[in-house]
Backbone of each chain as ProteinMPNN parsed JSONL, in Angstrom:
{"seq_chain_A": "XXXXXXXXXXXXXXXXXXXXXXXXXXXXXXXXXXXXXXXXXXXXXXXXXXXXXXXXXXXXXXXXXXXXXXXXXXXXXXXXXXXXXXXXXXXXXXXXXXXXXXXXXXXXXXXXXXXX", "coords_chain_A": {"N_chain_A": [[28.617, -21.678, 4.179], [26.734, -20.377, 2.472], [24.797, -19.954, 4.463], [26.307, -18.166, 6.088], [26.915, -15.637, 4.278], [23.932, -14.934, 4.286], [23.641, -14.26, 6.665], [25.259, -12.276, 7.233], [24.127, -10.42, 5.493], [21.778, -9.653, 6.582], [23.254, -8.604, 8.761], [24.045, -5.933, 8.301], [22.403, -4.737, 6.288], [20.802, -4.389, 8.583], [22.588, -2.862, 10.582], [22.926, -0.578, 8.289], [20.701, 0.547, 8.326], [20.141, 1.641, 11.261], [22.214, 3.53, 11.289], [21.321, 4.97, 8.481], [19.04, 5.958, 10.447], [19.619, 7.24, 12.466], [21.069, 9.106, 11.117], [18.558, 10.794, 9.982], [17.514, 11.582, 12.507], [19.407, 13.615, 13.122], [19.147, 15.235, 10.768], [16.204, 15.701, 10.291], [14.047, 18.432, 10.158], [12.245, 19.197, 12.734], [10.775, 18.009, 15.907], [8.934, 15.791, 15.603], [9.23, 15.265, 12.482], [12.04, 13.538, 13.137], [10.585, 11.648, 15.0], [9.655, 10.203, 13.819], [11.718, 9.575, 11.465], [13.475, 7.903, 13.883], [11.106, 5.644, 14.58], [11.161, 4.083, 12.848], [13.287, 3.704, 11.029], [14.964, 3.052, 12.681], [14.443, 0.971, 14.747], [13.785, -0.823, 12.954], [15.527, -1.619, 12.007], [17.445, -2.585, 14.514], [15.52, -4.534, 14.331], [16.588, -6.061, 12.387], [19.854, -6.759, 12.598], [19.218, -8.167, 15.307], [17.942, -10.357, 14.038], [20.052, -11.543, 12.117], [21.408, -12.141, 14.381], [20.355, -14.6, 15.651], [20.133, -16.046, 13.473], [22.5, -16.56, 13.187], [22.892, -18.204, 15.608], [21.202, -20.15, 15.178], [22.142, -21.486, 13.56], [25.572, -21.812, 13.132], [25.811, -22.211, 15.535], [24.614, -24.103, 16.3], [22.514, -23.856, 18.74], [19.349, -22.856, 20.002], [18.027, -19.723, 20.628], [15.589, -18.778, 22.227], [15.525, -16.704, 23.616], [16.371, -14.297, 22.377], [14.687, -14.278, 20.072], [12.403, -13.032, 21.757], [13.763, -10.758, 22.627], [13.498, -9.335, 19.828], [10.621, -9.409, 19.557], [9.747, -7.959, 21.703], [11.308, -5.373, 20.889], [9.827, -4.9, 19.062], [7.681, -4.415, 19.423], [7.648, -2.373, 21.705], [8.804, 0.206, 20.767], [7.322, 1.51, 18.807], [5.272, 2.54, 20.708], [6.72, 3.79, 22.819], [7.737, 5.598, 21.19], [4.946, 6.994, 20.086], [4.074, 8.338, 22.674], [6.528, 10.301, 23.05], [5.611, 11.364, 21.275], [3.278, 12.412, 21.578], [3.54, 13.918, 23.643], [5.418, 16.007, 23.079], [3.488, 17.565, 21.238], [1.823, 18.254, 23.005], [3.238, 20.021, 24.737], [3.723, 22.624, 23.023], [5.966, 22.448, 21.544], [7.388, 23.879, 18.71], [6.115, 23.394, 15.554], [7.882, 22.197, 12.289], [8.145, 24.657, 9.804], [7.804, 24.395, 7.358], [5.698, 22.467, 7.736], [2.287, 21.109, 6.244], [0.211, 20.449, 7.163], [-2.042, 20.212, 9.79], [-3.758, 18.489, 12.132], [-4.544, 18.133, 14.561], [-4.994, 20.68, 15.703], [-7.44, 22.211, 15.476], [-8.989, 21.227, 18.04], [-6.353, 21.537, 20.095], [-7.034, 24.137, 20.003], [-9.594, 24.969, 21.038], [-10.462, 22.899, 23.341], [-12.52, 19.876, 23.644], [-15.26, 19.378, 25.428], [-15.34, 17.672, 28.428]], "CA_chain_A": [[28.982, -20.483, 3.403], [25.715, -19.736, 2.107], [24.045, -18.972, 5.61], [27.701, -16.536, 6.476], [26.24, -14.578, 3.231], [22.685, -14.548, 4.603], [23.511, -13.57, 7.883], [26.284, -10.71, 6.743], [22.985, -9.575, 5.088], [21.16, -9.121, 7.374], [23.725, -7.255, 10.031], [24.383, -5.153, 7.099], [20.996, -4.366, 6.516], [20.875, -3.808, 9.978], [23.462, -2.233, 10.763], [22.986, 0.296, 7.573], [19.407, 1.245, 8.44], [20.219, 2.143, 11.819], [22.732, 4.661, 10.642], [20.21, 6.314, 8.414], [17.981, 6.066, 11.356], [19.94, 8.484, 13.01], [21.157, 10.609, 10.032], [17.094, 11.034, 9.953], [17.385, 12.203, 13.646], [20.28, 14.294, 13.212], [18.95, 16.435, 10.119], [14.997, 16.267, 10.397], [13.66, 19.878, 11.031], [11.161, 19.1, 13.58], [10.826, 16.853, 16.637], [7.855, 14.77, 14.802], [10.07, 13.976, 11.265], [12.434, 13.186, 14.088], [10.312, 10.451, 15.267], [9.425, 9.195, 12.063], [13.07, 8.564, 11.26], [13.713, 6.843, 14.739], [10.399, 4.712, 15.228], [11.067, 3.033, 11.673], [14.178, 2.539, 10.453], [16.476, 2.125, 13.865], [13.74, 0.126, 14.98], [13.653, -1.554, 11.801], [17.545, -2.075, 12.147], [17.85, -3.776, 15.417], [15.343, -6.217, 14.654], [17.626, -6.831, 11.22], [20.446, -7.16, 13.726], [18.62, -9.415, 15.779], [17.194, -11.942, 13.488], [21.456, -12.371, 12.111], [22.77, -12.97, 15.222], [19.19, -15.244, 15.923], [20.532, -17.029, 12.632], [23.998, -17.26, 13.681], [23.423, -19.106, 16.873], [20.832, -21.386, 15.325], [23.009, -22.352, 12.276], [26.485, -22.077, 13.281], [26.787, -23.338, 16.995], [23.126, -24.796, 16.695], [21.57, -23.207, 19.866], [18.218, -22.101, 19.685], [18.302, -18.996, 21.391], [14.329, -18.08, 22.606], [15.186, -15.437, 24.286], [16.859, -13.131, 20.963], [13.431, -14.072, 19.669], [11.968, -12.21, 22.724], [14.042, -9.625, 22.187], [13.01, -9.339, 19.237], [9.428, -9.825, 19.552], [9.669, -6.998, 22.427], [11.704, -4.118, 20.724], [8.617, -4.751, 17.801], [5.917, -3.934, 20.002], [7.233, -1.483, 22.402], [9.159, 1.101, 20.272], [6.458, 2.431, 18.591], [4.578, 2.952, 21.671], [7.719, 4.832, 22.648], [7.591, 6.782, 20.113], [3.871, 7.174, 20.259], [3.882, 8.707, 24.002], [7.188, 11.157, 22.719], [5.14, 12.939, 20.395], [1.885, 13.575, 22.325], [3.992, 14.903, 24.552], [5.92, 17.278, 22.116], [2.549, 18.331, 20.921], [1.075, 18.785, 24.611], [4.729, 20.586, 25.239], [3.784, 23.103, 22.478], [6.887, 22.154, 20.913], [7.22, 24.361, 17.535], [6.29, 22.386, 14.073], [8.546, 22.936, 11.569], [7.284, 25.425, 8.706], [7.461, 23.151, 5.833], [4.555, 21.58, 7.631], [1.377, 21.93, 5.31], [-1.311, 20.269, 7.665], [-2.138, 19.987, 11.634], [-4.826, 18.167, 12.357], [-4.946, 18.374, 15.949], [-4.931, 22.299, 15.941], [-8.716, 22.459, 16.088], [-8.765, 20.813, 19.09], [-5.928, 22.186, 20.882], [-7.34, 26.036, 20.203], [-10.987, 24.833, 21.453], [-10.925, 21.294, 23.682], [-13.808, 19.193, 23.801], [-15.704, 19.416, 26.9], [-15.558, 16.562, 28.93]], "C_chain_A": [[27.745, -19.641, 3.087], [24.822, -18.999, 3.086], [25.098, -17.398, 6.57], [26.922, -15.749, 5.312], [24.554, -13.993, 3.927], [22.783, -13.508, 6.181], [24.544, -12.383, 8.116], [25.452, -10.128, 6.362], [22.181, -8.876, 5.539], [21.615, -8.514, 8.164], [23.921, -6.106, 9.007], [23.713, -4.082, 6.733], [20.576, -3.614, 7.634], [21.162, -2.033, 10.417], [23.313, -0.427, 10.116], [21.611, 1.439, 7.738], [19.122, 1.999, 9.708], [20.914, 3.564, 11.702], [22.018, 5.806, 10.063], [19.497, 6.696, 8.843], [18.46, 7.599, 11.764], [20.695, 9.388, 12.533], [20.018, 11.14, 10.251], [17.25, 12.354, 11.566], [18.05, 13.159, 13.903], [20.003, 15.732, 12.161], [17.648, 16.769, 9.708], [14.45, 17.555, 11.153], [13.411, 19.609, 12.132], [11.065, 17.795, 14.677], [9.771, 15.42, 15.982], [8.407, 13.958, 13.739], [10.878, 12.938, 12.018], [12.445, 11.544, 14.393], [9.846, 9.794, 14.935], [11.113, 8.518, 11.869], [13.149, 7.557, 12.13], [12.932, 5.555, 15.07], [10.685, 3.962, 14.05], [12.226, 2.958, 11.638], [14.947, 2.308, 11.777], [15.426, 1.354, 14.193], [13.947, -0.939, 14.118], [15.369, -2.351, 11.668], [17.96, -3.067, 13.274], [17.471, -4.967, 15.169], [16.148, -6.812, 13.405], [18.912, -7.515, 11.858], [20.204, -8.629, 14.75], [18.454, -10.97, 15.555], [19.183, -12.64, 12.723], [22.239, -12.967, 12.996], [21.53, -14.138, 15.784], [19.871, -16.487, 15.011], [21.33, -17.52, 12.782], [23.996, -18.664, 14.662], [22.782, -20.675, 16.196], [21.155, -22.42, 14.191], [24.586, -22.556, 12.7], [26.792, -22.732, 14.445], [25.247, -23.937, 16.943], [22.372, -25.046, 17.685], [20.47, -23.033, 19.418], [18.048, -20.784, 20.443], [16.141, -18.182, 21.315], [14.655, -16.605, 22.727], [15.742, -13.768, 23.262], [15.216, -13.22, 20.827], [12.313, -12.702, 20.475], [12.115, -11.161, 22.658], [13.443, -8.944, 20.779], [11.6, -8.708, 18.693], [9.04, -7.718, 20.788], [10.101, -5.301, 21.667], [9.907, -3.498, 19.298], [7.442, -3.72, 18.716], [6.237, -2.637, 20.702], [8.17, -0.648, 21.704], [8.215, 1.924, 19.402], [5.535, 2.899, 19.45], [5.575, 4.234, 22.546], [7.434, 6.186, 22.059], [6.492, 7.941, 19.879], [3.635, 8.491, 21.368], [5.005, 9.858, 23.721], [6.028, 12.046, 22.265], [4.118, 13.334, 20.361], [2.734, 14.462, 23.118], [4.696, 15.899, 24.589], [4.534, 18.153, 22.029], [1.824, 18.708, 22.347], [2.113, 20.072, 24.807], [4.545, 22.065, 24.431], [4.803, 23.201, 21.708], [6.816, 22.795, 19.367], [6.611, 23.197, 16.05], [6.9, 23.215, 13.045], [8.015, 24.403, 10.177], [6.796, 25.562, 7.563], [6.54, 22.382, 6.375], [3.135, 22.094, 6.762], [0.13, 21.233, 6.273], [-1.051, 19.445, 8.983], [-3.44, 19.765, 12.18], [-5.519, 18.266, 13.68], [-5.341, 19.885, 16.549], [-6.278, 22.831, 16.737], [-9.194, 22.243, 17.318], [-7.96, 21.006, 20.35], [-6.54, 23.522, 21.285], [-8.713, 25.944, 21.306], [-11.694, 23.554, 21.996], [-12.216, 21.178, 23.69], [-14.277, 18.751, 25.214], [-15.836, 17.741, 27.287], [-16.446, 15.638, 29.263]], "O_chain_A": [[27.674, -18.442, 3.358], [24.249, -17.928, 2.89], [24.836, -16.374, 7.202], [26.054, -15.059, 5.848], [24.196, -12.817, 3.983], [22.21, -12.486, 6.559], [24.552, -11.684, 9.129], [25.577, -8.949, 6.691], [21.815, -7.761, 5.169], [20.864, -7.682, 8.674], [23.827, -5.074, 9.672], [24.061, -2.901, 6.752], [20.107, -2.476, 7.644], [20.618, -0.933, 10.518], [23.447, 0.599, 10.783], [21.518, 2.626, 7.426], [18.224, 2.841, 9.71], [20.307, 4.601, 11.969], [21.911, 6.957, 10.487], [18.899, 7.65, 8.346], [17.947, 8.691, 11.518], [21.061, 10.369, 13.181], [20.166, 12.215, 10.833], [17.113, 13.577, 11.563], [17.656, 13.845, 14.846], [20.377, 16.875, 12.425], [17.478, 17.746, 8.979], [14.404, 17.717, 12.373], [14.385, 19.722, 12.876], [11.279, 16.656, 14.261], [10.094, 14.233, 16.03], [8.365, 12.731, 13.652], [10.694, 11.737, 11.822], [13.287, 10.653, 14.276], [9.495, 8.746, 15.476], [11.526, 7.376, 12.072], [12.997, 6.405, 11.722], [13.466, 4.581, 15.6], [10.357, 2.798, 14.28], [12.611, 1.99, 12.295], [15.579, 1.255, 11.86], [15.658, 0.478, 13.36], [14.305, -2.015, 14.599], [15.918, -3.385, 11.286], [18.622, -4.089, 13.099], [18.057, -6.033, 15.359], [16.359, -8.025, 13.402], [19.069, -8.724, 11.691], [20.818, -9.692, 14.838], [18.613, -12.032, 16.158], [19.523, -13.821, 12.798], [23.168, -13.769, 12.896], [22.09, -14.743, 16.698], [20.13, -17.595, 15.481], [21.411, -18.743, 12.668], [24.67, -19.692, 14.605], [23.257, -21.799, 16.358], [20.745, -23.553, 13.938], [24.897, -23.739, 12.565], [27.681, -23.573, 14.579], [24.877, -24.229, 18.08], [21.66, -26.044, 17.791], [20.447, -23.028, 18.187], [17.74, -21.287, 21.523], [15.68, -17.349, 20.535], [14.195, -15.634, 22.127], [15.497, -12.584, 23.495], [14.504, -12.38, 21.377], [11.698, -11.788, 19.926], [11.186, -10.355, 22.612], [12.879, -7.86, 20.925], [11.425, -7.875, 17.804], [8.334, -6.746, 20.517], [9.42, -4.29, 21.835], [9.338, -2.464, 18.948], [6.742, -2.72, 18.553], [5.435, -1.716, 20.542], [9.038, -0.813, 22.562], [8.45, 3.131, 19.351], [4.838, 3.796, 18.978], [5.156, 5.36, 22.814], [7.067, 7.314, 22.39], [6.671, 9.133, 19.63], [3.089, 9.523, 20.979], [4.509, 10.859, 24.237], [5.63, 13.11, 22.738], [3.687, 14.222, 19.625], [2.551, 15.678, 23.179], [4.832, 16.656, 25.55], [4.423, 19.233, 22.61], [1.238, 19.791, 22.38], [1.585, 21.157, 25.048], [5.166, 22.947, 25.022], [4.711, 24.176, 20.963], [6.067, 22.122, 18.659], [7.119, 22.078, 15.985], [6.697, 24.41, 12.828], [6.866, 24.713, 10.492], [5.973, 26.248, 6.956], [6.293, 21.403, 5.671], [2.906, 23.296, 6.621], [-1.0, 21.62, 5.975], [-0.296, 18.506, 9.234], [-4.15, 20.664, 12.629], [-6.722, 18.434, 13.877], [-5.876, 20.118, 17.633], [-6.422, 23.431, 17.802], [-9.904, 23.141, 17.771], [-8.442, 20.792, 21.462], [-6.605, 23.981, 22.426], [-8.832, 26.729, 22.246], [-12.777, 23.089, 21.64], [-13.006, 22.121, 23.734], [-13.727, 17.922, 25.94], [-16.312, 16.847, 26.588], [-16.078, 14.595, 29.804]]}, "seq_chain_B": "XXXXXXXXXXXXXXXXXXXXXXXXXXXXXXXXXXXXXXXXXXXXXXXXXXXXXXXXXXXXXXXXXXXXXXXXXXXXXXXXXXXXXXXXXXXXXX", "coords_chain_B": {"N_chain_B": [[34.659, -14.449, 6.448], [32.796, -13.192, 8.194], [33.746, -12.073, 10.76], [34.488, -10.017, 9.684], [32.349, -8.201, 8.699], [31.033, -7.878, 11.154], [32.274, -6.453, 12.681], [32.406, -4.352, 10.623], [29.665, -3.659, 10.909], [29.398, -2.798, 13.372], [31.041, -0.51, 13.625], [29.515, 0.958, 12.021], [27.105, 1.044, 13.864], [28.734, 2.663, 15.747], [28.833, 5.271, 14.637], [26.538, 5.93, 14.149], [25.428, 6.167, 16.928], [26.985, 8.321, 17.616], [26.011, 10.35, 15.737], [23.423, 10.196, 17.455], [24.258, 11.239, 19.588], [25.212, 13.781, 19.001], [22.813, 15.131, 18.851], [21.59, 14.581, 21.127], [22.944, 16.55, 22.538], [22.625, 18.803, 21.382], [19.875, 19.208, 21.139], [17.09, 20.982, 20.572], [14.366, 21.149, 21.82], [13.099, 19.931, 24.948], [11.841, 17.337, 24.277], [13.739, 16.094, 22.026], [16.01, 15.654, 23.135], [14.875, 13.161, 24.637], [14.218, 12.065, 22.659], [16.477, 11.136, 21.329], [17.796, 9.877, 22.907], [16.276, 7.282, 23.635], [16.179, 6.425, 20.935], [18.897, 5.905, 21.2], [19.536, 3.806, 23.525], [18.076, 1.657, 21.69], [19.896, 0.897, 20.3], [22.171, 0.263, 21.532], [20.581, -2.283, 21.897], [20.924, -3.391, 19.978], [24.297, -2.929, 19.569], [25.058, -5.073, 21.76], [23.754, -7.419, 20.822], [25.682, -7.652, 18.336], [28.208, -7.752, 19.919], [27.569, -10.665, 20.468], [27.387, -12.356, 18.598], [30.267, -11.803, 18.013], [31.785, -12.658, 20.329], [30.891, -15.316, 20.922], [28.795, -16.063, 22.198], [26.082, -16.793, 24.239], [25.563, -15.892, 26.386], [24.854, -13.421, 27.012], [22.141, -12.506, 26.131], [19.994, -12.023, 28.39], [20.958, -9.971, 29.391], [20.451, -8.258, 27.015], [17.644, -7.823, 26.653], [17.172, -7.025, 28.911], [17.844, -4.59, 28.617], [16.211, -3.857, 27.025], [13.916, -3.323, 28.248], [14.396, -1.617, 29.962], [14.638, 0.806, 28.556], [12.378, 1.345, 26.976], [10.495, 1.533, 29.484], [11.768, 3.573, 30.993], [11.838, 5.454, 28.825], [9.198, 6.322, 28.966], [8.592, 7.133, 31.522], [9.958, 9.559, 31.229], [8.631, 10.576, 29.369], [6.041, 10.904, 31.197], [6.35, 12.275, 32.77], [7.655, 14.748, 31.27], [5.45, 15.826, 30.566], [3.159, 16.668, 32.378], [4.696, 16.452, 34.905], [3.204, 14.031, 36.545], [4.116, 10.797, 37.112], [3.005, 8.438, 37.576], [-0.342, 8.221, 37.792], [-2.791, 8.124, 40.095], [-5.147, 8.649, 40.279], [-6.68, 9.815, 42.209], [-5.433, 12.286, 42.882], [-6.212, 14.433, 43.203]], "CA_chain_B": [[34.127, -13.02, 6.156], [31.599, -12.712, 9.552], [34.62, -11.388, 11.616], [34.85, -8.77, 8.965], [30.973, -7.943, 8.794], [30.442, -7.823, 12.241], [33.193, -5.104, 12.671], [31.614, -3.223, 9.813], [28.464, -3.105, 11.725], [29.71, -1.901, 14.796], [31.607, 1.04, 12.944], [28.276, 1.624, 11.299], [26.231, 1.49, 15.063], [29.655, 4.005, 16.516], [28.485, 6.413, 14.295], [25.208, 5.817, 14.776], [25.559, 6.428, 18.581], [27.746, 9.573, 17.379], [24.723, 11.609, 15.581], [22.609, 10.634, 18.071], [24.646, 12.113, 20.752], [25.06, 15.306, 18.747], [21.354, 15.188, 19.136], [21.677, 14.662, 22.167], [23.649, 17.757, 23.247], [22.553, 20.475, 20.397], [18.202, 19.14, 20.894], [16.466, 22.484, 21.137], [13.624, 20.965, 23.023], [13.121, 18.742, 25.594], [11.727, 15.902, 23.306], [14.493, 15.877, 21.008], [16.773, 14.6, 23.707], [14.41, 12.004, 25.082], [14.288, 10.888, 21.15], [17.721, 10.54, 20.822], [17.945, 8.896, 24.567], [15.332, 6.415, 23.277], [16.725, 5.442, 20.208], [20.765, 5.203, 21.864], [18.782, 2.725, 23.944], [17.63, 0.974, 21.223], [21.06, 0.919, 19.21], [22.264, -0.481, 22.63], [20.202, -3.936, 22.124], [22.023, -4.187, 18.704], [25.423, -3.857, 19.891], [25.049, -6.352, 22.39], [24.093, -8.42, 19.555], [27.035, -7.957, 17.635], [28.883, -8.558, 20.872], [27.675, -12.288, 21.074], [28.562, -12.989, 17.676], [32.08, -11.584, 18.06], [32.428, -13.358, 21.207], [30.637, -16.344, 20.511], [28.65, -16.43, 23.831], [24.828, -16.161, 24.222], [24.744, -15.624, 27.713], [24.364, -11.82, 26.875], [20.805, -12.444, 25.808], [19.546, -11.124, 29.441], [21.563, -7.781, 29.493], [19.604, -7.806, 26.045], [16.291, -7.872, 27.236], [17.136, -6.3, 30.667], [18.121, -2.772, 28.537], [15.135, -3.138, 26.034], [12.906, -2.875, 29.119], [14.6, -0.716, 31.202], [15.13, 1.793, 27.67], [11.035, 1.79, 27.491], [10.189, 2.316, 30.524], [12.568, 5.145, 31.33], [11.097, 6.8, 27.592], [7.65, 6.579, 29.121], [8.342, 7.964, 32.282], [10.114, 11.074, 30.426], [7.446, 11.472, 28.309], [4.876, 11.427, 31.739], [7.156, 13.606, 33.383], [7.714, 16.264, 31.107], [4.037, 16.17, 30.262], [2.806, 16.727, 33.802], [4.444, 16.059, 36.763], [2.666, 13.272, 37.31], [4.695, 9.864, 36.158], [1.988, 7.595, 38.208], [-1.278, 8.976, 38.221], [-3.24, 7.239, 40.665], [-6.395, 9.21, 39.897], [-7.277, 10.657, 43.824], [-4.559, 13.155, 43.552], [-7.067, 15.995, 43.34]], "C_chain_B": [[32.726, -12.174, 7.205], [32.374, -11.804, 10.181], [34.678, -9.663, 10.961], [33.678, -7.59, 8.84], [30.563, -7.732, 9.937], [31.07, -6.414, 12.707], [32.878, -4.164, 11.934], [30.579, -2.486, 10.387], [28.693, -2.359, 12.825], [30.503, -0.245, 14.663], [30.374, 2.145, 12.359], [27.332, 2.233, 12.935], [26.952, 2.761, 15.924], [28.856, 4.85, 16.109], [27.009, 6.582, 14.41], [24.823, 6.786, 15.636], [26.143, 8.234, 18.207], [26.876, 10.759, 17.099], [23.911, 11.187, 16.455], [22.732, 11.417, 19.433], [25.005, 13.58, 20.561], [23.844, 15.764, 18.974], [20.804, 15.443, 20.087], [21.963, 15.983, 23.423], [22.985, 18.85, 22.973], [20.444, 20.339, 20.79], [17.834, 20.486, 21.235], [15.727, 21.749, 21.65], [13.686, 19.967, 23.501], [12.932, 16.741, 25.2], [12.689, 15.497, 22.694], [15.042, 15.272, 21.675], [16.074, 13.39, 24.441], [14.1, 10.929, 23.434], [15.446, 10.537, 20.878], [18.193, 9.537, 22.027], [17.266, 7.069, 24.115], [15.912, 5.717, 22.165], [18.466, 5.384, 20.947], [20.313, 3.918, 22.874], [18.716, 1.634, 23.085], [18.95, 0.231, 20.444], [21.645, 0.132, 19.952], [22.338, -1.928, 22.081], [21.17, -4.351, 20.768], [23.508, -4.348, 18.489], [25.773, -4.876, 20.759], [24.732, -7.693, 21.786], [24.81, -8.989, 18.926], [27.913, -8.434, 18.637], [28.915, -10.203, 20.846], [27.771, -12.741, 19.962], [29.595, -12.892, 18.05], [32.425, -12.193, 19.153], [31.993, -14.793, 21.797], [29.774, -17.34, 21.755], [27.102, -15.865, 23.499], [24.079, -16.411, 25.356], [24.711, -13.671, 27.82], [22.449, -11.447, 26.915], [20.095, -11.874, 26.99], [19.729, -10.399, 29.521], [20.708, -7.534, 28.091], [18.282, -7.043, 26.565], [16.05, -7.011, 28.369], [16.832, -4.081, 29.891], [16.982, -2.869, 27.559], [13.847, -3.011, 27.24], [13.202, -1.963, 29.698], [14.564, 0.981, 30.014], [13.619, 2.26, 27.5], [10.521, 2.177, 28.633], [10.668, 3.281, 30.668], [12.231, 6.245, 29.984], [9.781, 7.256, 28.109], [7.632, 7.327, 30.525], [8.709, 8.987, 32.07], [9.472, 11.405, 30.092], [6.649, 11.682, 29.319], [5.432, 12.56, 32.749], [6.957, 15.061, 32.724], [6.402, 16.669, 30.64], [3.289, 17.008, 31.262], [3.378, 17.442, 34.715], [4.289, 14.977, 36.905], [3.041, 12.272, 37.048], [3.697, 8.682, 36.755], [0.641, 7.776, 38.309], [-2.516, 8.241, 38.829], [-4.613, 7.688, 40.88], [-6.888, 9.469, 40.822], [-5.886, 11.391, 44.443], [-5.061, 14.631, 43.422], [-8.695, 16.085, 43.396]], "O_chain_B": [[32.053, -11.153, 7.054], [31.904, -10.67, 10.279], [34.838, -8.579, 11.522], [33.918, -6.383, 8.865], [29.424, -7.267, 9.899], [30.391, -5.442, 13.039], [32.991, -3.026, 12.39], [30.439, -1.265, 10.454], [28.11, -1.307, 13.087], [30.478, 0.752, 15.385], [30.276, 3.369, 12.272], [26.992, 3.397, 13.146], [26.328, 3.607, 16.564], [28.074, 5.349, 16.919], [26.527, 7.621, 14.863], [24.191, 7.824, 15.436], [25.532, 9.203, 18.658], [26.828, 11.802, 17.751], [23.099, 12.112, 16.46], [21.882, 11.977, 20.125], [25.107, 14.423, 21.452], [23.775, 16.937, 19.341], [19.845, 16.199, 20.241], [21.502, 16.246, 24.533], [22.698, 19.734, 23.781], [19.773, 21.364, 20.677], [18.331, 21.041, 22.215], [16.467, 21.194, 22.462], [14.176, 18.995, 22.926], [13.428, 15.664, 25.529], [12.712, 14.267, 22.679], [14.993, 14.08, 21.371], [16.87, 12.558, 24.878], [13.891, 9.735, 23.218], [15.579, 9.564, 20.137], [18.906, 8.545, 21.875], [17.818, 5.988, 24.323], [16.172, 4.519, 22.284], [18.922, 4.241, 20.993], [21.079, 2.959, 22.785], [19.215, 0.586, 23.496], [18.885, -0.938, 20.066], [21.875, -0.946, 19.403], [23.329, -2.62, 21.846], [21.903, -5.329, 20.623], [24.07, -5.19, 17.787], [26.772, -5.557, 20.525], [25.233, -8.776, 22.088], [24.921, -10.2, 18.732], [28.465, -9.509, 18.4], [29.898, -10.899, 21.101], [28.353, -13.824, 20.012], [30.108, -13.904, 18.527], [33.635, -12.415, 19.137], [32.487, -15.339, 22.783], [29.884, -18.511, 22.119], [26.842, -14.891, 22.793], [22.934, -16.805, 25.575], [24.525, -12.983, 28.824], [21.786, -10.566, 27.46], [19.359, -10.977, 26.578], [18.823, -9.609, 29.785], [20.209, -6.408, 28.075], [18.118, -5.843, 26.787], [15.012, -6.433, 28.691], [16.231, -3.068, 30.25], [16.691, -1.745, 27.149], [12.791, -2.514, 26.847], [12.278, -1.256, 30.1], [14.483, 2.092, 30.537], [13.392, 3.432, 27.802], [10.063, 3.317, 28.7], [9.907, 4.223, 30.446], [12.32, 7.471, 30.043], [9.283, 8.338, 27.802], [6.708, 8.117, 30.72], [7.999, 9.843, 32.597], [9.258, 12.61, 30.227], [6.037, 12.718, 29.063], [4.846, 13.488, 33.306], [6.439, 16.078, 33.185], [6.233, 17.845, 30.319], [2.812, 18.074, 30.875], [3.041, 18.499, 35.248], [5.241, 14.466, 37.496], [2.209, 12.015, 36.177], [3.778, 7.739, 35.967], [0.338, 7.258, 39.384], [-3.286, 7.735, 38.013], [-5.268, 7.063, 41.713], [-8.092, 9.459, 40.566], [-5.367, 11.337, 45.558], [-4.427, 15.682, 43.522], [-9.25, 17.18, 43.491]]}, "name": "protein", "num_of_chains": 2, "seq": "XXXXXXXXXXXXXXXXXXXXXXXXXXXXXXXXXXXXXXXXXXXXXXXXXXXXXXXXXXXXXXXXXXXXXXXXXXXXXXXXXXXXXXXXXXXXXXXXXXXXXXXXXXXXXXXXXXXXXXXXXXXXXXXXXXXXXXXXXXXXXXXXXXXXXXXXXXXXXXXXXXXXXXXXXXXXXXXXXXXXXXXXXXXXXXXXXXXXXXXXXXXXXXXXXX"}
């Protein structure tokens, strides 16, 4: 009973953070808030996802299941690199920033690269 | 009360999937839809999740794994695509 509560918690959790993941994605001005919402919380959601049905297998049918772990272990590392590689490539793209932004650090640098 | 929770979640990941495919359609620029591509990818690995609870089977765990690689890669070659051109750059192409 007590691990059905833990692991309803965690899809829940899950589940709920993905959602506002992509509310985030749906009403952030700018491609950048954008990918602030998506690299944290849906990220942050699967692996909540993950680690309940991780718990499920290795409490209720008492599998060990490596390879969730993997999963796991994988969406960690390479979604912010994802994410990462999006939004040079917005800012390479000239992609607008919204107008509620108050500071652009890269600006100097775009107007006047650094010689090679 | 799992059967009931698991079904919650998946109502929660529909809609999910739902704004990110408005996202999908309406993105003014090119990024926007490779961010919403990227995370529907990602949303992906977590209903296949809920799948192997609800069906009590954890020979899914490869189609797991198979779409969280295939969902990175295919973000990274968008992103060297629409950067470029060049999605390989084998550094004696000029």
């Amino acid at each position: 009973m007590i691990v059905e509560i833990l692991i309803s918690i965690f899809l829940l959790l899950g589940s709920g953070l993905s959602l506002l993941g992509s509310f985030g994605i749906l009403r952030f001005p700018d491609v950048y808030g954008r990918l602030h919402s998506a690299t944290k919380s849906a990220t942050l959601g699967v692996i909540g996802i993950l680690t309940g049905t991780f718990i499920y297998f290795i409490a209720v049918e008492g599998v060990f299941a490596g390879k969730i772990l993997l999963g796991i272990l994988f969406v960690f590392l390479t979604a912010p690199l994802a994410g990462f590689m999006i939004s040079r490539t917005a800012y390479r793209m000239n992609v607008k920033i919204s107008d509620r932004t108050v500071q652009d650090d890269l600006k100097k640098y775009r107007e006047n690269p650094p010689e090679k | 009360m799992l059967p009931i929770v698991t079904q919650i979640s998946i109502v929660f990941l529909s809609l999910s999937m739902f704004f990110l495919l408005i996202r999908l359609v309406k993105g003014p620029s090119m990024a926007d839809r490779v961010v919403a591509l990227d995370t529907i990818g990602i949303n992906l690995i977590g209903f296949i999740g809920l799948l192997m609870i609800m069906q009590n089977t954890i020979l899914y765990a490869e189609a797991l794994l198979i779409i969280a690689i295939l969902a990175f890669i295919s973000t990274l070659s968008f992103a060297k695509f629409l950067e470029g051109g060049i999605v390989i750059d084998s550094g004696n192409s000029d």
